[in-house]
Structure formats: structure tokens, C-alpha cells
N, C-alpha and C positions, 0 to 999 in steps of 0.2 A: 580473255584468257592469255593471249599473248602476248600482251601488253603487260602483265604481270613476270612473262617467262622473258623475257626481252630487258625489265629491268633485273631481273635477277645476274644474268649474266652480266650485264652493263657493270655492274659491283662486284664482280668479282674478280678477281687479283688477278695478273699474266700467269700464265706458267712458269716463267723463268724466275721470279719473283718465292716461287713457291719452290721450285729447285735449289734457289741460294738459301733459304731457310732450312729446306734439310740438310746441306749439304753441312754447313755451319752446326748442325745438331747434330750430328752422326761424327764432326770432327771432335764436338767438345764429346761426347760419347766413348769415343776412341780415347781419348785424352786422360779422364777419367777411370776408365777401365784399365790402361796401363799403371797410371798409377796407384789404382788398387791391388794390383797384382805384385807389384813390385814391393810395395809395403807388404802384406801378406805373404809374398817370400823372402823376404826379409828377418822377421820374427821368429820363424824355427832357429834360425841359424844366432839370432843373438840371445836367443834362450840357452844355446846350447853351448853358448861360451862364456858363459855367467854362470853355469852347473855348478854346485859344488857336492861336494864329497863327505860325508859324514862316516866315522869310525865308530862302532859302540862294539862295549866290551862287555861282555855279559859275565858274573860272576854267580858262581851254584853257592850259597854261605851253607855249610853243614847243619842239620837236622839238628837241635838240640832237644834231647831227651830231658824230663824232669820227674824229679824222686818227689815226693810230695816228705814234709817233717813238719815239726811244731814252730808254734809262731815264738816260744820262748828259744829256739837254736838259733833264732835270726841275728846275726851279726850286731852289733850296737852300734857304727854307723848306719846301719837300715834302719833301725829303731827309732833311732834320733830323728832319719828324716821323715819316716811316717809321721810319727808325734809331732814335729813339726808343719809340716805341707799338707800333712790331712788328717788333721783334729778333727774330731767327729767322725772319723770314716769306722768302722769296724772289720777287723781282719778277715775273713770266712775260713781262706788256705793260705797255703804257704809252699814251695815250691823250690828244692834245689836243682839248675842245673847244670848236665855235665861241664860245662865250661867253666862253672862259677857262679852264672848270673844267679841272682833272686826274683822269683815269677811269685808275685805278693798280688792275692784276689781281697779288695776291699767292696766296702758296698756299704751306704748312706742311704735310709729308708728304702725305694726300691730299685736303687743305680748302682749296676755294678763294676767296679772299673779294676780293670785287671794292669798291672802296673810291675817293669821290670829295673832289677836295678843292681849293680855291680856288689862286690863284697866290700867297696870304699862308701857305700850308701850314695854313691851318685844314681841317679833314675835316667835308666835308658829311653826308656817311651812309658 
């Protein structure tokens, strides 16, 4: 049995041996850890001078109201560009309003697409 405990130590390293190993581990440790921190404070500050600024302007457009009237009051450039851009559609309503525009509800077997457009027959949306 002691013969076993006796080589065991026999192989095992000096002390001093084992001290220059930590000591070299705890430097590069050190080493490391500052320059994590230093990058990591670092970042707030070049975030913060890279910010930019954005302006938005918000606009209320007015409520328009619409009269409902016949599909034959329809101006004749609207006419035109219905017959034109959407052959096949069928009228259902029709729609003056206060500003001017035309609010023209068509619909193709079961799709209905509600469609607006100036009194020059240009289509707003």
C-alpha cells in the first residue's frame, strides 16, 4: 500500500510549478475580462452617437360625406373609364361626394369592389 502512495506522489508536479500555472491563468483572466468590459462600455456610447432623429407629420384629411344618386348623373369621363377598365363589372351604387369625388360600387358575379374617382374620370383607388 505504500508503495502505491509513494509512487503517486513521486509524479506529481512541485508546487511552484503549479503556482506559475495559475498565476499565468488568473493574468490571461484578467486580461480578458478588461477587455470585455471595455468593449461592452464602449457600445452604449457609439450607439448613442449614431442616433438619429426622425420627424413625422401627421395629417387629419376631412371626413367626406356622400349623397348617394343615379348611375346615369355620372359624369362622362367616369363613364368612359368604367366601360373601359371594367367591362363586365356591374354598377350596384353610385355616390357623390362633398368634395367632388365619385364613390362608384361595382361587383362581378360575387366580388365587390368599391372604387373612387375624380370628376376628370381619373380613379383615385
Amino acid at each position: 500500500m505504500n508503495l502505491v502512495w509513494h509512487a503517486f506522489v513521486y509524479y506529481m508536479p512541485d508546487n511552484d510549478y503549479l503556482q506559475t500555472i495559475k498565476i499565468e491563468n488568473m493574468k490571461k483572466l484578467m486580461i480578458l475580462t478588461a477587455a470585455a468590459m471595455s468593449i461592452f462600455l464602449a457600445m452604449p456610447q457609439t450607439a448613442e452617437a449614431t442616433s438619429t432623429q426622425y420627424n413625422i407629420t401627421v395629417t387629419q384629411e376631412k371626413a367626406v360625406k356622400y349623397q348617394e344618386i343615379t348611375a346615369a348623373t355620372l359624369p362622362a369621363p367616369v363613364t368612359v373609364t368604367l366601360t373601359k377598365d371594367y367591362a363586365g363589372f356591374a354598377i350596384d351604387k353610385v355616390f357623390l361626394g362633398d368634395d367632388g369625388t365619385y364613390k362608384v360600387i361595382v361587383s362581378k358575379e360575387a366580388v365587390k369592389t368599391i372604387l373612387l374617382f375624380t370628376s376628370k374620370g381619373e380613379l383615385i383607388k
